[in-house]
C-alpha positions as MATLAB code, in Angstrom:
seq = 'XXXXXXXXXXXXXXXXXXXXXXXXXXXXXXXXXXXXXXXXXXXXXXXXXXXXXXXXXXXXXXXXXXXXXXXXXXXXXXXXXXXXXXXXXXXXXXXXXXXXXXXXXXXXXXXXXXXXXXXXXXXXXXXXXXXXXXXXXXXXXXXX';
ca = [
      16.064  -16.179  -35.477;
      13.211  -18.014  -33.660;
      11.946  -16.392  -30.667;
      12.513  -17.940  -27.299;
       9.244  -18.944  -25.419;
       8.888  -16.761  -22.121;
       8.662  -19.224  -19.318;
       5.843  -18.301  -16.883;
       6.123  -16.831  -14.159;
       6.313  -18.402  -10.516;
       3.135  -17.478   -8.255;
       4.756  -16.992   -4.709;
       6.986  -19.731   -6.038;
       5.188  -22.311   -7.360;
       4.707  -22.835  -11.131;
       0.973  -21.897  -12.937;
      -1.098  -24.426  -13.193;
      -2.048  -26.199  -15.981;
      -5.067  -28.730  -16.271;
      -4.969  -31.612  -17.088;
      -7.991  -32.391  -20.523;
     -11.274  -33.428  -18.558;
      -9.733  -32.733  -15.451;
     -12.235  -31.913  -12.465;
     -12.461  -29.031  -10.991;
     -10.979  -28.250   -7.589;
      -9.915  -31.858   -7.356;
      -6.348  -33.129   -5.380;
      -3.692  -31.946   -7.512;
      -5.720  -28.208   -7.860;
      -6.489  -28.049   -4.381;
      -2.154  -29.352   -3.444;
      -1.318  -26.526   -6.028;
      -3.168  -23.651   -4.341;
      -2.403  -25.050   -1.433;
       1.583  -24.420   -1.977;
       0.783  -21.368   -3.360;
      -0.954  -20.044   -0.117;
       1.705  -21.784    1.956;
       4.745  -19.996   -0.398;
       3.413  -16.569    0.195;
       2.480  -17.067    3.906;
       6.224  -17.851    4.276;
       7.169  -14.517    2.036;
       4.831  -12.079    4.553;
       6.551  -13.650    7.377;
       9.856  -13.365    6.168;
       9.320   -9.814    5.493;
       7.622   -9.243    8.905;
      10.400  -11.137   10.672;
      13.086   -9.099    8.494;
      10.837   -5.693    9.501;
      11.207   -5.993   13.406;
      14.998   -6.965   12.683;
      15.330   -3.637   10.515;
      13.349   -1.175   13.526;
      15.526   -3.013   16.168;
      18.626   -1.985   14.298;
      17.715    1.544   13.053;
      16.533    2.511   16.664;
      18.765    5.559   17.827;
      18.286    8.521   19.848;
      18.835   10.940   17.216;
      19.815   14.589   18.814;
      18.000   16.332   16.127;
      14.631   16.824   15.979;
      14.237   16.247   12.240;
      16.484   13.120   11.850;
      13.940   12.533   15.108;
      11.232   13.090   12.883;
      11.887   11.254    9.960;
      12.921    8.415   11.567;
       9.197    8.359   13.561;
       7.661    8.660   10.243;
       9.339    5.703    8.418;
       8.753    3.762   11.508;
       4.934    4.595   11.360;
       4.680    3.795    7.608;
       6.451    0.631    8.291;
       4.215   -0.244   11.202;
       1.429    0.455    8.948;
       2.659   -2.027    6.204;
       3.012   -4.745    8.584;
       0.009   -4.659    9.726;
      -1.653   -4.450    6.585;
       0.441   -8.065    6.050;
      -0.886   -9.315    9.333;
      -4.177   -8.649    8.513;
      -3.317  -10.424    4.935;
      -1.706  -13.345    6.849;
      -4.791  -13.716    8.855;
      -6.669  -13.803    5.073;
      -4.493  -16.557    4.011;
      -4.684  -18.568    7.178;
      -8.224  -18.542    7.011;
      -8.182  -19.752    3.355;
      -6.082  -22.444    4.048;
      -8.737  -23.979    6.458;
     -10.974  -23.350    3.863;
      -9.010  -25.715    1.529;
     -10.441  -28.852    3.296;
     -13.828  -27.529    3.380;
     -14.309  -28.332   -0.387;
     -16.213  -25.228   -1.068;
     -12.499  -23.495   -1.774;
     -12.754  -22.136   -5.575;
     -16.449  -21.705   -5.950;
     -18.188  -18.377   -5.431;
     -19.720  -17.640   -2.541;
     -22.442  -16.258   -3.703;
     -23.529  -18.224   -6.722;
     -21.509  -20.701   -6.009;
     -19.808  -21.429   -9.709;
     -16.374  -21.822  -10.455;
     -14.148  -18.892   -9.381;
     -11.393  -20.100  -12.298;
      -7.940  -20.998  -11.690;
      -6.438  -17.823  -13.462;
      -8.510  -15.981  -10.710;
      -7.378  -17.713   -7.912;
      -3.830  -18.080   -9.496;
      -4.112  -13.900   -9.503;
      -5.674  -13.490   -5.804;
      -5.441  -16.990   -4.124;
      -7.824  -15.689   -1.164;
     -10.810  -14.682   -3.929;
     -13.962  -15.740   -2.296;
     -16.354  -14.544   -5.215;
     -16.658  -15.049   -8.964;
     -15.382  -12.026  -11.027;
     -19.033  -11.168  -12.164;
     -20.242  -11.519   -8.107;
     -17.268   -9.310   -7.109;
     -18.170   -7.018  -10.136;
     -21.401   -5.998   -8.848;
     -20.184   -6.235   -5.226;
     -17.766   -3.435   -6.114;
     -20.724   -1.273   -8.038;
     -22.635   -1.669   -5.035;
     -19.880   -0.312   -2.719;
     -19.625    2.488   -4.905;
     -23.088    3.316   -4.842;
     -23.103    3.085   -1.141;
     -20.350    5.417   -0.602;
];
């Protein structure tokens, strides 16, 4: 029996890309793709946000026991926490989207050569080249 082709997986989604022979770099139809992609999962950290405040609304009670008190504090604060580790994200993408119509999106800043699109396709808001945020990482460790 023949095995059955995995189809790939949806990035926030949209489908991977896949280039066109001779196709330039970081032209239209790379620069529409990422776009969506950014778009699709500023939409999914939203959604979750929105469902979030829904969820603490709802789960607010005046428990008479100091543990249930407790516990419920804590999940609130670890959900809190979350969120705002999304807002921060959403404030990532945002600023990548403007970035988009720069025409400097997908090139490193530091070198400035090609990021690739399995990189970006992986972490849509990478700003450096995998070798650039290799030895940015080295030095961080040395530093701390």
């Amino acid at each position: 029996m023949a095995a059955k082709k995995k189809p790939d997986a949806l990035i926030h989604g949209v489908a991977p890309y896949k280039p066109k022979k001779n196709e330039e770099y970081m032209g239209p139809a790379q620069i529409e793709h990422f776009r969506q992609i950014l778009n699709g999962w500023l939409e999914e950290l939203k959604s979750e946000t929105s469902r979030t405040v829904v969820h603490m609304q709802d789960e607010t009670a005046n428990y008479p026991d100091p543990t249930d008190r407790a516990s419920q504090e804590t999940d609130m604060a670890l959900e809190l926490r979350g969120r705002d580790r999304d807002r921060k994200l959403i404030r990532k993408i945002e600023d990548t989207i403007s970035y988009l119509k720069s025409g400097d999106y997908g090139f490193c800043e530091n070198c400035g050569e090609e990021i690739g699109l399995k990189r970006l396709e992986a972490r849509p808001t990478a700003s450096l080249c995998i070798d650039c945020k290799t030895i940015d990482e080295i030095r961080e460790k040395q530093l701390s």
